[in-house]
C-alpha positions, 0 to 999 in steps of 0.5 A: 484900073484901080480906084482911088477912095478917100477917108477923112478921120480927122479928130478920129482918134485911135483904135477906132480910126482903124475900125473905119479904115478895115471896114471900107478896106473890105468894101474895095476891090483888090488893087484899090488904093485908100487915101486916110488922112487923120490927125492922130499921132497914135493913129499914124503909127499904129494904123498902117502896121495894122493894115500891113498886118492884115495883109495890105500894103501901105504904099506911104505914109507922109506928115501933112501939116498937123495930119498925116496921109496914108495910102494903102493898097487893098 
């Protein structure tokens, strides 16, 4: 059964919000389902093309009030 983990980078901005996210996407095991919830624009855009490009599946990315939550399936 996959797991779910949560990362807050709320006031993280971008390119290091996607430095924090690789580094535990490569501490999951394969299945395991990442929860980000961050606040910047440039983050949410460019975040989940990042992890797709690195092989993950974003399984959503939704606005969440002034914040965003992606979830990406390692």
């Amino acid at each position: 059964m996959a797991a779910v983990h949560q990362l807050d980078l709320l006031g993280v901005p971008c390119p290091l919000s996607w430095a924090k996210t690789k580094v535990l996407l490569a501490e999951l095991a394969a299945g395991d389902l990442l929860e980000v919830t961050l606040d910047d624009p440039r983050g949410a855009r460019d975040l989940p093309r990042a992890a797709e490009a690195e092989g993950h599946q974003v399984v959503r990315a939704d606005p969440a009030g002034a914040a965003w939550v992606i979830v990406i399936e390692k």
